[in-house]
N, C-alpha and C positions, 0 to 999 in steps of 0.2 A: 504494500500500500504506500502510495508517495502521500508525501506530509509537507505542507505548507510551513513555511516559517511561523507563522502564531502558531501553530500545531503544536511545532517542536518549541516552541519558547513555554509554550502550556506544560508540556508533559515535564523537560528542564524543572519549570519551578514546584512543580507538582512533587517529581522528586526529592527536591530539595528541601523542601517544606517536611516532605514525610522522614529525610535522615536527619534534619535538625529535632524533629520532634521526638524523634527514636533515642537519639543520642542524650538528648536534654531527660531521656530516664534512666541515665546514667551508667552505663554500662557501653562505653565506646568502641569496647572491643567488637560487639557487636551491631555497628547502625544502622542495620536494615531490619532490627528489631519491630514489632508496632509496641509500644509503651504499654496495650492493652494485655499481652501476650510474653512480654521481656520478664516478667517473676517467674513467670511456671515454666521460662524455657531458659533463663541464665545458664545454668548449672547444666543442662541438659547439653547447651550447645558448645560447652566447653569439654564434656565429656565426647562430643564426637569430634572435635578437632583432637585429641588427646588421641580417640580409638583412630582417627583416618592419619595420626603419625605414626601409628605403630603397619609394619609394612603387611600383614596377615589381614588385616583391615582395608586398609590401601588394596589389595588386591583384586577386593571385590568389583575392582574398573577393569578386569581381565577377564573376569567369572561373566560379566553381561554384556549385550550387544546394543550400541543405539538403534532405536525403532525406525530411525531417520536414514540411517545408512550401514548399516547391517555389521558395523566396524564396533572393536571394543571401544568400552567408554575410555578406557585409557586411551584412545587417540583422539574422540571429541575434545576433553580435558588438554591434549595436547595440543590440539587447531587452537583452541583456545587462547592460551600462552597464557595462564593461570597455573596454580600451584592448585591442589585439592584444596589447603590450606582459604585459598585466597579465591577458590568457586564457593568453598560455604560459605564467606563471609561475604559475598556478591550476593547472593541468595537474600530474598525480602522472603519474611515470617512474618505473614499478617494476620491480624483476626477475621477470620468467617463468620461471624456468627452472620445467624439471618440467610447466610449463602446455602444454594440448595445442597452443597458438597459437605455440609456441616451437620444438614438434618437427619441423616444416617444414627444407626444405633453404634454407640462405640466408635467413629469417626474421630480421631485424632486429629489427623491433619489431612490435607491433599494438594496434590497439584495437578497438571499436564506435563503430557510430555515435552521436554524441551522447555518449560516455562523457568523464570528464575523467581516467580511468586510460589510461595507452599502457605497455603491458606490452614491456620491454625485453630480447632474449633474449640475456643474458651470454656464450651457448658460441659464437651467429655472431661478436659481437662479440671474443672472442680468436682465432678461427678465422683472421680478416682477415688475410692475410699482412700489410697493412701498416696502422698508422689512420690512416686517410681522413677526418678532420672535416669535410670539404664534401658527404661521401657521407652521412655519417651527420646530419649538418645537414638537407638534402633529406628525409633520408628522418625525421626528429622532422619539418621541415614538415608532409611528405605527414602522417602521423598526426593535426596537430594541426589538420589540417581535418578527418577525419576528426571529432575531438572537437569539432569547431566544428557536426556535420550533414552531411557529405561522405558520400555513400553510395560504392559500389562495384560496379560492372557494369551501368550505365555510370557513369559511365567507368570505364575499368580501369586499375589500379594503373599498368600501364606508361605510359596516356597522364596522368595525376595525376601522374606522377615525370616525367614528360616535359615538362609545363608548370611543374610546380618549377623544371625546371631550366634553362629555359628563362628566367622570370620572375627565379630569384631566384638564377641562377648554378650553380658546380659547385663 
């Protein structure tokens, strides 16, 4: 789609707007936070930088293919000219609620393929009887292959969370 210059000055400040407000909840490490979503997933997403520096974790971009061009996500990652490091931190976590991807039972988070948005459903998240940061680790992985080109069916979610958890713990 070609985009008009107001376009792109709209989306720009749009942006902007959403990392200064991210950031202003304090946790800079991560500013593609949404403020509404930055408590219950701090910890979490420091835990999958931690699990995607360890290289058995890392691997997991060999284990699946982009949906887009049938190539390991290690070599999307590599078109890139990103570090894994520096794609999760590209990556926007934002709140869902209200979004129809949200109204799911048990819906954690979601995204598309290829997307660099993983929509985070706030109400599973307080629902959790307890927070589980190694659950919710896994499951921002499983997403951010998803944004890396990770299709869905095949493989399905449960064998994709089954080799997270496998590769890069619980």
């Amino acid at each position: 789609m070609r985009l008009s210059l107001p376009h792109v000055l709209l989306a720009a400040a749009g942006s902007l707007a959403l990392s200064a407000s991210a950031a202003s909840a304090g946790d800079s490490d991560w500013p593609n936070v949404d403020p509404r979503v930055a408590p219950a997933l701090r910890g979490a997403l420091r835990q999958v930088a931690t699990r995607f520096s360890r290289p058995e974790c890392a691997a997991l971009l060999h284990d699946f293919d982009d949906a887009r061009t049938d190539r390991p996500l290690a070599e999307t990652l590599c078109r890139s000219g990103l570090s894994l490091q520096a794609w999760l931190r590209s990556v926007h976590f934002l709140a869902g609620e209200g979004r129809s991807g949200c109204s799911g039972r048990g819906t954690f988070a979601y995204t598309a393929v290829g997307s660099k948005v993983v929509w985070v459903c706030p109400l599973t998240l307080e629902k959790s009887p307890r927070p589980r940061p190694g659950l919710t680790a896994n499951v921002l992985i499983h997403e951010t292959l998803h944004s890396l080109g990770l299709g869905e069916d095949p493989p399905s979610s449960e064998e994709i969370s089954l080799r997270v958890e496998v590769r890069c713990g619980r």
